[in-house]
C-alpha positions as CSV (number, residue, x, y, z in Angstrom):
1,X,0.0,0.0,0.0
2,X,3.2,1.8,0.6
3,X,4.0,1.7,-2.4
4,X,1.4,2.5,-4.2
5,X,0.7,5.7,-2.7
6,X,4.6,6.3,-3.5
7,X,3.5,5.6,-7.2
8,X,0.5,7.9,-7.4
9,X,2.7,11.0,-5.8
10,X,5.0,10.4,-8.9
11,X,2.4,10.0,-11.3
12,X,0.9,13.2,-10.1
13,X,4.5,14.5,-9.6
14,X,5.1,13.8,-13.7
15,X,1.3,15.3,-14.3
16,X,1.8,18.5,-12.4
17,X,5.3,18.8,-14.1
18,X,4.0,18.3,-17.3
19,X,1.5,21.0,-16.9
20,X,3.9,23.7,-15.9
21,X,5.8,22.5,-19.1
22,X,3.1,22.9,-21.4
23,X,2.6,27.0,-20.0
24,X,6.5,27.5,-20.4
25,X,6.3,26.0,-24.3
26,X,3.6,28.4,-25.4
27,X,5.3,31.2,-23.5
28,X,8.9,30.0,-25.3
29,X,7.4,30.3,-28.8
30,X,6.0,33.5,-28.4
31,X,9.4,35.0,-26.9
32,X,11.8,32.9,-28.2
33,X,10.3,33.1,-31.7
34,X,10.5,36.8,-31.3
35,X,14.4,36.4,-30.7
36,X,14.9,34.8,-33.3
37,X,14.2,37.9,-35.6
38,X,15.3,40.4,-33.3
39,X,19.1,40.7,-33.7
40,X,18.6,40.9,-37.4
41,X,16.0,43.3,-36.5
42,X,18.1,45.6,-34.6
43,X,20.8,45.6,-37.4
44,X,17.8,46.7,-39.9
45,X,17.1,50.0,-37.7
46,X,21.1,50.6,-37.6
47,X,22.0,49.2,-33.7
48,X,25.4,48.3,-33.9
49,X,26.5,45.1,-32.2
50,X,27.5,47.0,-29.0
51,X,23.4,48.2,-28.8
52,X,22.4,44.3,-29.7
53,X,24.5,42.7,-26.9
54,X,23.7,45.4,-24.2
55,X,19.2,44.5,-25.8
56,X,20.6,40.7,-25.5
57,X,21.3,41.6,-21.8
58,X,18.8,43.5,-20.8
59,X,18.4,40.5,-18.3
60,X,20.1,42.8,-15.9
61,X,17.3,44.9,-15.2
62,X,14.9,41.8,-15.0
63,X,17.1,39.7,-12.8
64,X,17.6,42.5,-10.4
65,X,13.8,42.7,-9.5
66,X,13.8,38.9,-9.3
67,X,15.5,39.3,-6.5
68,X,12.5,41.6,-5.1
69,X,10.2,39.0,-6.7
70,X,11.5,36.1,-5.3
71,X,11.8,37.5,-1.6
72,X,8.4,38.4,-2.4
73,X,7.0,35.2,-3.3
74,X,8.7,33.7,0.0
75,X,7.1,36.2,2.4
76,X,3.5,37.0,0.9
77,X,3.1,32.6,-0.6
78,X,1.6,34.6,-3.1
79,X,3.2,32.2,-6.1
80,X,0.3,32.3,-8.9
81,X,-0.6,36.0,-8.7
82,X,3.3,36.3,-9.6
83,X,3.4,33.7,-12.3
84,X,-0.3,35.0,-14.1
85,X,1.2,38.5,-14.0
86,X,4.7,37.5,-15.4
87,X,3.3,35.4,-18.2
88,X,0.6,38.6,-19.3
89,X,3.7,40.6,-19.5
90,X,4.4,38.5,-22.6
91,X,2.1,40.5,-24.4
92,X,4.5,43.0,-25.1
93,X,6.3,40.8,-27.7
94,X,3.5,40.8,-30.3
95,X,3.1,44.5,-30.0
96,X,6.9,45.1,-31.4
97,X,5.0,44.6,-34.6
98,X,3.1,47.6,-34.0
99,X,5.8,50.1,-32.9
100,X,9.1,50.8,-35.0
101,X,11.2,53.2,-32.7
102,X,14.4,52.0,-31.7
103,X,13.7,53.2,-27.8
104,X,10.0,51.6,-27.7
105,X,11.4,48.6,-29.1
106,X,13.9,48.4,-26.3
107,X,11.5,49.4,-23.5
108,X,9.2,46.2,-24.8
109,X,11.6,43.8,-24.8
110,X,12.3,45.1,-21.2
111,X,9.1,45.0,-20.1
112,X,9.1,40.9,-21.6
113,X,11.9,40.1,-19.2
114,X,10.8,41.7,-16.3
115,X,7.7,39.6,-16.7
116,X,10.2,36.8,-16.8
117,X,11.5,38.1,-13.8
118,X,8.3,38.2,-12.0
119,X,7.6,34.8,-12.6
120,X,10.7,32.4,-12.6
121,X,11.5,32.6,-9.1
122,X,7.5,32.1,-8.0
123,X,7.4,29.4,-10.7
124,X,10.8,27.1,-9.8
125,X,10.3,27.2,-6.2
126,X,6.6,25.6,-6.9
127,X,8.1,23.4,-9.4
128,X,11.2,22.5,-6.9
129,X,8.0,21.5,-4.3
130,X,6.3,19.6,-7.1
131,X,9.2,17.5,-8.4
132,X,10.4,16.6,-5.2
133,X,8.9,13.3,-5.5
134,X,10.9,12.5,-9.1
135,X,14.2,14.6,-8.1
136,X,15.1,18.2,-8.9
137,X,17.4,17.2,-12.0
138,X,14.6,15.2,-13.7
139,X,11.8,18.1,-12.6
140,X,14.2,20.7,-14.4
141,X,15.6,18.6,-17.0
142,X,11.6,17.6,-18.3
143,X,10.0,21.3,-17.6
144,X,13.5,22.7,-19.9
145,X,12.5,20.3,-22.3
146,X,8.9,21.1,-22.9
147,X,10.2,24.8,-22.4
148,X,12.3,24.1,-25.2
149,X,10.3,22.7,-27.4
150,X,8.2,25.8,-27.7
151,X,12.0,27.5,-28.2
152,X,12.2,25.5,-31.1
153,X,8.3,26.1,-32.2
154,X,8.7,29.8,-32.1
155,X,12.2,30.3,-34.1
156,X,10.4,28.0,-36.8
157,X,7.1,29.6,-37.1
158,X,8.7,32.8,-37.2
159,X,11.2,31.5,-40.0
160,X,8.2,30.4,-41.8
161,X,6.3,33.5,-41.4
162,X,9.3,35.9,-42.3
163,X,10.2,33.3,-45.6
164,X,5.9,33.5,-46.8
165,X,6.0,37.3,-45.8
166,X,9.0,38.2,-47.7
167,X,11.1,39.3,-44.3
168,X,8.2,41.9,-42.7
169,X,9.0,42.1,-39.8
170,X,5.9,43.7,-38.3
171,X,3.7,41.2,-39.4
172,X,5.8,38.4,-37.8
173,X,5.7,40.0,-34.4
174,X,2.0,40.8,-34.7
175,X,1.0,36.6,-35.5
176,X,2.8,36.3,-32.2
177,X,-0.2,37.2,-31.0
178,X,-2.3,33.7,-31.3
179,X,0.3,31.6,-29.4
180,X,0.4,34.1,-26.6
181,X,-3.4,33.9,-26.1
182,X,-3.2,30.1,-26.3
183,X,-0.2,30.9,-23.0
184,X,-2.9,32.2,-21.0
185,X,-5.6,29.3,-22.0
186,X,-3.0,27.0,-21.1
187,X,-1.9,28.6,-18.1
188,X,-5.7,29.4,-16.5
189,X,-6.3,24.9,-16.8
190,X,-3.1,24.6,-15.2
191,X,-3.7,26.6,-12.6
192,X,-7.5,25.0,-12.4
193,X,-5.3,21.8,-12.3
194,X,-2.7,22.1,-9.8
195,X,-2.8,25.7,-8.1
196,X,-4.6,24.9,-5.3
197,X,-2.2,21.5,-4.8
198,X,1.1,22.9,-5.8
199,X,1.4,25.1,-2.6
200,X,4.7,25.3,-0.9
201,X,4.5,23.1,2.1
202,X,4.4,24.1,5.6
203,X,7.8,25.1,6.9
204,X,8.7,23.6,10.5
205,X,9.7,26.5,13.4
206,X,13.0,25.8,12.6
207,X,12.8,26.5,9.2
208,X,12.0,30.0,9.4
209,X,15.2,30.4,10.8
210,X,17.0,29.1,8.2
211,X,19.6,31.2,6.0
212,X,21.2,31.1,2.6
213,X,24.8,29.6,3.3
214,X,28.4,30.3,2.0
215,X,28.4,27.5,0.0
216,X,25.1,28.7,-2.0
217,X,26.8,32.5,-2.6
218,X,30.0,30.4,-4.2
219,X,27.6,28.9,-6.4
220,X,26.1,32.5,-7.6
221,X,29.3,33.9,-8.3
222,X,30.5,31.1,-10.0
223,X,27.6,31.4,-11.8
224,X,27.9,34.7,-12.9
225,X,31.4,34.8,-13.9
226,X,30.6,31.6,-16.4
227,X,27.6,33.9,-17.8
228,X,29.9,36.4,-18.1
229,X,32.1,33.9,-20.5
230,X,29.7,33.2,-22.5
231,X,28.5,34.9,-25.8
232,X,25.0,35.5,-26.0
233,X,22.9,33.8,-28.7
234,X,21.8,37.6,-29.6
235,X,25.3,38.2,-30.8
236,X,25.8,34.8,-32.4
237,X,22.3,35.7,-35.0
238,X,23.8,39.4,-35.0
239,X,27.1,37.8,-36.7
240,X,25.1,35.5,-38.4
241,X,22.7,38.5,-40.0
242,X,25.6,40.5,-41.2
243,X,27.4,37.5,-43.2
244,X,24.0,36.8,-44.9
245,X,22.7,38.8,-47.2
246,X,19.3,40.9,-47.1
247,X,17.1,38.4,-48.8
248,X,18.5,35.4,-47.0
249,X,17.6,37.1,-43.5
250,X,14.9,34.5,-42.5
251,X,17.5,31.9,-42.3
252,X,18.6,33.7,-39.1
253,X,15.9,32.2,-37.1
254,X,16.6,29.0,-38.4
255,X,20.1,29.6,-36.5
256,X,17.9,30.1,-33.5
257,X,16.0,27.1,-33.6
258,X,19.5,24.9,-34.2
259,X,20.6,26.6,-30.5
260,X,17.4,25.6,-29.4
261,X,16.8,22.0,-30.9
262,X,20.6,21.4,-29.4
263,X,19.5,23.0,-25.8
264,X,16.3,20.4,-25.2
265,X,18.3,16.9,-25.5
266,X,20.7,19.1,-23.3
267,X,18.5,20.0,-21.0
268,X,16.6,16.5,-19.9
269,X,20.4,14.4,-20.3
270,X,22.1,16.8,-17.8
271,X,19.2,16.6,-15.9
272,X,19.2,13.4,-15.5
273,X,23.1,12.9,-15.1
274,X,22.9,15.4,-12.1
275,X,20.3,13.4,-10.0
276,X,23.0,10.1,-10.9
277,X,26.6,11.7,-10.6
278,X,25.3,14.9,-8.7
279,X,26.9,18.3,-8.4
280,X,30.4,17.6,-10.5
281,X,28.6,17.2,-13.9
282,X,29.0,21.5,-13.6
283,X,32.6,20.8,-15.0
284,X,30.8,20.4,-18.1
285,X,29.1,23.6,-19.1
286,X,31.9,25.2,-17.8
287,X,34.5,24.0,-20.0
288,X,32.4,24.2,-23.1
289,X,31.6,27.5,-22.7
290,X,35.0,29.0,-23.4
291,X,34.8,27.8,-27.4
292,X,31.7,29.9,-28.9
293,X,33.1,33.7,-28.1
294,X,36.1,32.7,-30.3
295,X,33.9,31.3,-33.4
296,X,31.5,34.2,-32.9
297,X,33.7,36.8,-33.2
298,X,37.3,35.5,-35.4
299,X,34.7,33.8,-37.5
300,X,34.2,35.4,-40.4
301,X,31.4,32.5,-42.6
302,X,28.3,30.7,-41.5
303,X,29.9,27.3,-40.9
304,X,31.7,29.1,-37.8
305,X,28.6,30.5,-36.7
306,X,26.7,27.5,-37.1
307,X,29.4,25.7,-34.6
308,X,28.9,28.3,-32.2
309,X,25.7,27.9,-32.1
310,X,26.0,24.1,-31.6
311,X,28.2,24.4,-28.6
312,X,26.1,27.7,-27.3
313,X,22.7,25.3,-27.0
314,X,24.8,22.2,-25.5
315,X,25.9,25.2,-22.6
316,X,22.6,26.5,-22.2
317,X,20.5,23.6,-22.5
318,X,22.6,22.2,-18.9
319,X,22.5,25.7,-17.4
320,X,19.1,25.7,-17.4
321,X,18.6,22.3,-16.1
322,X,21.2,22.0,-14.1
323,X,22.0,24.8,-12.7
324,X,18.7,25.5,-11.6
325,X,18.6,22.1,-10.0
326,X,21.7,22.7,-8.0
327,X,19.8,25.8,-6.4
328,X,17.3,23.5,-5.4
329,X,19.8,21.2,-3.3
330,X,21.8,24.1,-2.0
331,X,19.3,26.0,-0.5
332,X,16.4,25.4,2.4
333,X,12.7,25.6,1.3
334,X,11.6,28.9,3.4
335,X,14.2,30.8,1.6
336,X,14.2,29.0,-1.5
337,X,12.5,31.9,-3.4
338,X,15.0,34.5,-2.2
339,X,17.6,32.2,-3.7
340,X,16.2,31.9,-6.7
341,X,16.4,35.5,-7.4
342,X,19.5,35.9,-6.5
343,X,20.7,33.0,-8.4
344,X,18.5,34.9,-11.7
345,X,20.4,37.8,-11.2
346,X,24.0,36.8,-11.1
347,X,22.6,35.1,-14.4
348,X,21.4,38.5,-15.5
349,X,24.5,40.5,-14.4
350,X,26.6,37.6,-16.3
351,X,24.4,37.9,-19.2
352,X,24.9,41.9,-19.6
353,X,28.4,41.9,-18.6
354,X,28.5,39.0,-21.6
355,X,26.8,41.9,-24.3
356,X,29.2,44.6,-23.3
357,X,32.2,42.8,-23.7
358,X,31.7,41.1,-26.4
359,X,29.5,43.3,-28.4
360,X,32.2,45.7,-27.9
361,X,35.0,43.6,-29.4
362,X,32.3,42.1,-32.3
363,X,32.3,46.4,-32.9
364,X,36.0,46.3,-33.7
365,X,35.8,43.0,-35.3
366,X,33.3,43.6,-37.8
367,X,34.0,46.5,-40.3
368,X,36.9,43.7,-41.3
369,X,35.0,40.6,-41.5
370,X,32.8,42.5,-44.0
């Protein structure tokens, strides 16, 4: 009897899991479909690749309020009023079809990522709770690869779009609009679902007491400084849109949705190693990640970009497993939130530090690769 009941938590473990999956695909292939076009976008209105990489890490200013959001969602429990409002914020993607202004298109991709912001910390500490019953590297390595699977979705709808549209740009952001209103269908039956059964338990007297230790702040740092390594896939599709020429710009996307299709296998193997082999399989993202800079920027034809792009989603696919996962295990539930912000924003500081560095060197790179 035992057992059973140990079966039916992991069934429902895999079910609530899968649910939360489904909401990050459709959110993925409206934002990360929008990415796809965006760098080449950017070079259209006349950003250079300094302006791309500091748009590409305009993390920063999300991840800073996840920390807020995050210590939020630990004090108030209020986890779904943060993950409905994070996910509406979405709705700023299809309106860069609308506006053309190189400031208002900034300001909406800001206002995407601090929806992000708002919800990710809300949303991993209820999947953390959910998946306990599975493991934390299988929860994260499955909900990265649904989440990926809208990555690669939106990157090929918008390639398709852009190819039968003959590269208009406006119109591709503005069909954005029907998988975003399928996110909040999606997310209002999850929610139905498990909202009222994915709440974070009961934290014992003890608990409450409970701090973020040394070896947890290690681990952000570490974390940052391997961000900070690492080119950005906005950069790699900026490279990739100034070897191509004008009429071959929807392939661009299709670069995206290589990163992406790499990341999801990524994702679920990594996760899956670190619940087996535990916290060393880290080593691995780390050591991959010193290769696509160099392609990115000394490259100077597609094959080197495409390479790049390769290695990029094999790094990103275990950071977002992975790395999440390890959060999970170094930190106590009743300040698990709080960590997870701060764990988003030494991402987001590594992420921008990433744009200004190397956007500034793909700046003095470029007039001689062209």
């Amino acid at each position: 009897m035992r057992q059973e009941s140990g079966l039916n938590k992991r069934k429902s473990a895999y079910r609530a899991i899968l649910l939360l999956g489904i909401v990050s695909l459709m959110g993925d292939t409206v934002y990360e479909g929008s990415r796809g076009i965006l760098p080449s976008y950017l070079d259209i209105l006349g950003a250079s690749a300094l302006i791309a990489g500091l748009v590409g890490g305009l993390d920063i200013l999300a991840n800073v309020f996840r920390l807020i959001s995050g210590f939020l969602a630990d004090k108030t429990n209020a986890y779904w009023p943060l993950i409905f409002l994070g996910y509406a914020l979405i709705a700023s993607i299809p309106l860069l079809g609308v506006f053309t202004g190189l400031g208002t298109i900034v300001l909406l991709v800001a206002l995407e990522r601090l929806g992000k912001a708002i919800r990710a910390p809300a949303r991993d500490t209820v999947l953390s709770v959910i998946g306990k019953d599975v493991g934390a590297g299988r929860a994260f390595g499955i909900h990265e690869l649904l989440d990926q699977v809208g990555a690669v979705a939106g990157p090929l709808l918008v390639a398709a779009v852009m190819f039968y549209a003959k590269n208009n740009y406006g119109y591709t952001f503005s069909m954005l609009i029907i998988p975003f209103l399928i996110l909040l269908v999606a997310l209002a039956y999850t929610y139905n679902r498990i909202g009222s059964k994915a709440i974070v338990e009961p934290r014992k007297a003890e608990e409450k007491k409970a701090k973020l230790g040394r070896p947890f702040y290690v681990y952000a740092l570490a974390v940052l400084l391997n961000t900070a390594g690492v080119t950005q896939a906005t950069l790699i599709l900026f490279k990739a849109s100034t070897i191509l020429s004008i009429q071959e710009q929807w392939v661009v996307p299709l670069i995206y949705l290589l990163i992406q299709g790499v990341d999801a296998p990524a994702a679920l193997v990594s996760g899956y190693a670190y619940d087996k082999f535990g916290i060393t399989v880290l080593v691995m993202p780390f050591l991959l990640s010193f290769f696509p800079p160099i392609l990115t920027i000394f490259g100077t034809d597609l094959s080197a970009i495409v390479m790049a792009s390769i290695i990029f989603g094999l790094v990103l696919g275990m950071q977002e497993s992975i790395y999440r996962a390890a959060v999970s295990d170094l930190t106590p539930l009743s300040s698990r939130g709080t960590a997870y912000g701060i764990f988003n924003m030494s991402y987001g500081v590594g992420l921008f530090m990433s744009g200004a560095i190397y956007g500034s060197l793909m700046n003095y790179r470029l007039p001689s690769s062209w």
